[in-house]
MDTraj code that builds the backbone (N, CA, C; nanometers):
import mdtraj as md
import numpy as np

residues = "UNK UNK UNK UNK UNK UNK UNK UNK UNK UNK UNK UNK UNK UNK UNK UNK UNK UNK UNK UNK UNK UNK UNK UNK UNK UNK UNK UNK UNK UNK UNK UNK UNK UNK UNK UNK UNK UNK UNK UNK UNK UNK UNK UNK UNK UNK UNK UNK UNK UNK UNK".split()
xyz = np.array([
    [10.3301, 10.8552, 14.0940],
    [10.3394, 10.9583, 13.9957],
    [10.3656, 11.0933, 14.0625],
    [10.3182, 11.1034, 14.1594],
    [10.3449, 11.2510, 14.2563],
    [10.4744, 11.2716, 14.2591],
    [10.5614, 11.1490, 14.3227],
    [10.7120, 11.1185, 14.3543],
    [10.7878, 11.2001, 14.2188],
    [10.7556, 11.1802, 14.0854],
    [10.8382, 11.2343, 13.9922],
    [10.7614, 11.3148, 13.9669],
    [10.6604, 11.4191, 14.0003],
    [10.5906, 11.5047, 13.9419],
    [10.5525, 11.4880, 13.8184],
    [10.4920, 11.3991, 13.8001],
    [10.4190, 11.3740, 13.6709],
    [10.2744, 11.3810, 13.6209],
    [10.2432, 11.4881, 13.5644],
    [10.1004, 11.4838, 13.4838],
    [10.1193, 11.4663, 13.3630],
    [9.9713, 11.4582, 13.3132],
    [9.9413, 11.4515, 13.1332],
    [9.9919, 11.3327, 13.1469],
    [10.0353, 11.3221, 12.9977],
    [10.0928, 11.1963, 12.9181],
    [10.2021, 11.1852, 12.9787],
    [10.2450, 11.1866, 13.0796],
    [10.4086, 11.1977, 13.1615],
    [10.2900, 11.0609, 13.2425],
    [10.2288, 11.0266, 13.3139],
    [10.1793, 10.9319, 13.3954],
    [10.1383, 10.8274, 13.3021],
    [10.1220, 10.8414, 13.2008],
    [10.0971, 10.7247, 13.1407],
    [10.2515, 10.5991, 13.0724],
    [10.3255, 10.7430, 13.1181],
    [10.4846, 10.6681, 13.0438],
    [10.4924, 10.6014, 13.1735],
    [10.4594, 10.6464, 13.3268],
    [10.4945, 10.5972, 13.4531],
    [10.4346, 10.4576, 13.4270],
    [10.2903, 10.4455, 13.3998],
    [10.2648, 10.3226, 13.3586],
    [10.3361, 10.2461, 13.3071],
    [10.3971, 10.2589, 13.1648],
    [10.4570, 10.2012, 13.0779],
    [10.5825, 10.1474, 13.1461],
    [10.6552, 10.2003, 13.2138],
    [10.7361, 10.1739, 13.3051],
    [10.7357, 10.0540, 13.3933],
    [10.5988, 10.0975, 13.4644],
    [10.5704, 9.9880, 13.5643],
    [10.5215, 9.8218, 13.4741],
    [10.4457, 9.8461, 13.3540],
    [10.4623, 9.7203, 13.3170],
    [10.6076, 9.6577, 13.2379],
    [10.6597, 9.7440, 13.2592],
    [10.7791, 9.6724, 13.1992],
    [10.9101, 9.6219, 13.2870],
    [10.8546, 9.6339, 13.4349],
    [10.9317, 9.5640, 13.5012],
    [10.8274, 9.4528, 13.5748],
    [10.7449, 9.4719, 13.5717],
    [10.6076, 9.3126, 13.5620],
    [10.6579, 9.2198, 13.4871],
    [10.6416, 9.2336, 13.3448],
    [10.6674, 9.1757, 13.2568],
    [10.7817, 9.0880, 13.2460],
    [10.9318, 9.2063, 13.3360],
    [11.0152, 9.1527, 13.3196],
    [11.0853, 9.2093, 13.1579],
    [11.0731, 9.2902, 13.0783],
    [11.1399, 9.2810, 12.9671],
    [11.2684, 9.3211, 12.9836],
    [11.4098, 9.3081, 12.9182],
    [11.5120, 9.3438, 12.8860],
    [11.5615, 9.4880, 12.8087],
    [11.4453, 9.6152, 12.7483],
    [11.4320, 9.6834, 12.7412],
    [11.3038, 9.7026, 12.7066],
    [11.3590, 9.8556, 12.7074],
    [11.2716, 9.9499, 12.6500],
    [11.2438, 10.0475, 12.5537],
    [11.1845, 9.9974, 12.4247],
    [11.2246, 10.1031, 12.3141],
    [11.1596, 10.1992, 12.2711],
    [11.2155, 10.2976, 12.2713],
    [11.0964, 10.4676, 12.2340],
    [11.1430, 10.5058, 12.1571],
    [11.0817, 10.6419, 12.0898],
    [11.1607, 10.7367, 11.9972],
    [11.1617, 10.8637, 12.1099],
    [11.1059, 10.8427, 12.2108],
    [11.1357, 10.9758, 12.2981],
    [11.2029, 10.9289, 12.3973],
    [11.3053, 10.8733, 12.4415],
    [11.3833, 10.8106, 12.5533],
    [11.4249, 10.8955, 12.7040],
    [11.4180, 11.0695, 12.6744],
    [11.3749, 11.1186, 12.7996],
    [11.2665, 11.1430, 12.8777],
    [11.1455, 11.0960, 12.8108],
    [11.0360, 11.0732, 12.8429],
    [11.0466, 10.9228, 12.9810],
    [11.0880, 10.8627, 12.9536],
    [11.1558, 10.7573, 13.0400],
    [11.2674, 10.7505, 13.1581],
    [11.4107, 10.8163, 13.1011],
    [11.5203, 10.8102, 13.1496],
    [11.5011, 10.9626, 13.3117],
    [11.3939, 10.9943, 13.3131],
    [11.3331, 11.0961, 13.4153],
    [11.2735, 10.9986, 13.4994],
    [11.2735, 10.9006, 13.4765],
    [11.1367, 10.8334, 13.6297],
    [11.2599, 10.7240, 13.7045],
    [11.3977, 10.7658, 13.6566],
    [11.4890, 10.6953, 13.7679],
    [11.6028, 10.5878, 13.6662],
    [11.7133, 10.5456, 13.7500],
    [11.8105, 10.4766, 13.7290],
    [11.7573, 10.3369, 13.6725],
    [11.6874, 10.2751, 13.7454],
    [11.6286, 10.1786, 13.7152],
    [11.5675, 10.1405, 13.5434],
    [11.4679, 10.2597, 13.5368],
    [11.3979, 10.2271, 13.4023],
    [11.5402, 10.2632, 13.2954],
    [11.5839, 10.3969, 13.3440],
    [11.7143, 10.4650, 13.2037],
    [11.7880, 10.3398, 13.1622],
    [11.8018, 10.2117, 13.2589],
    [11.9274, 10.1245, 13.2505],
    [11.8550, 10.0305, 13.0639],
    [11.7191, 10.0573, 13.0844],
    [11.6235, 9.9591, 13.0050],
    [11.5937, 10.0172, 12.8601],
    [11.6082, 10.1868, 12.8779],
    [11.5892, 10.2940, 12.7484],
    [11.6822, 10.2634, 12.6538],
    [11.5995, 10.2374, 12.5305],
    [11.6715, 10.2268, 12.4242],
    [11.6069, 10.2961, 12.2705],
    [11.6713, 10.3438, 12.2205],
    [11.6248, 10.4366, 12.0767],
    [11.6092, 10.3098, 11.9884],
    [11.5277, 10.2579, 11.8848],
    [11.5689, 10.2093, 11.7731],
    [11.6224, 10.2431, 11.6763],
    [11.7002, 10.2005, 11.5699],
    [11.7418, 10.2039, 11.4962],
    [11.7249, 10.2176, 11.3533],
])
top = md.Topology()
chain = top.add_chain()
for i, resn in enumerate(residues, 1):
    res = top.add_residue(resn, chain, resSeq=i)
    for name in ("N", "CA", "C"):
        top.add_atom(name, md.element.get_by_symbol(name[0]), res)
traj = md.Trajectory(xyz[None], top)
């Protein structure tokens, strides 16, 4: 979390992150998608808005 300068509720999205490449899922869906697409290439590839 240091690495992206993240406090508050910004470390808990880092979480969210990290289980979602545990998990393995195929995305990731938010209504705040730059909340995400900030912690790297990797997770942004997974950000997705619903519909």
């Amino acid at each position: 979390m240091v690495n992206f300068n993240l406090t508050g509720g910004g470390i808990y999205d880092g979480l969210i992150a990290q289980v979602v490449f545990k998990v393995e899922v195929d995305r990731l869906l938010t209504l705040n998608p730059n909340h995400f697409i900030r912690l790297g290439e990797e997770v942004a590839k997974l950000v997705e808005v619903p519909t």
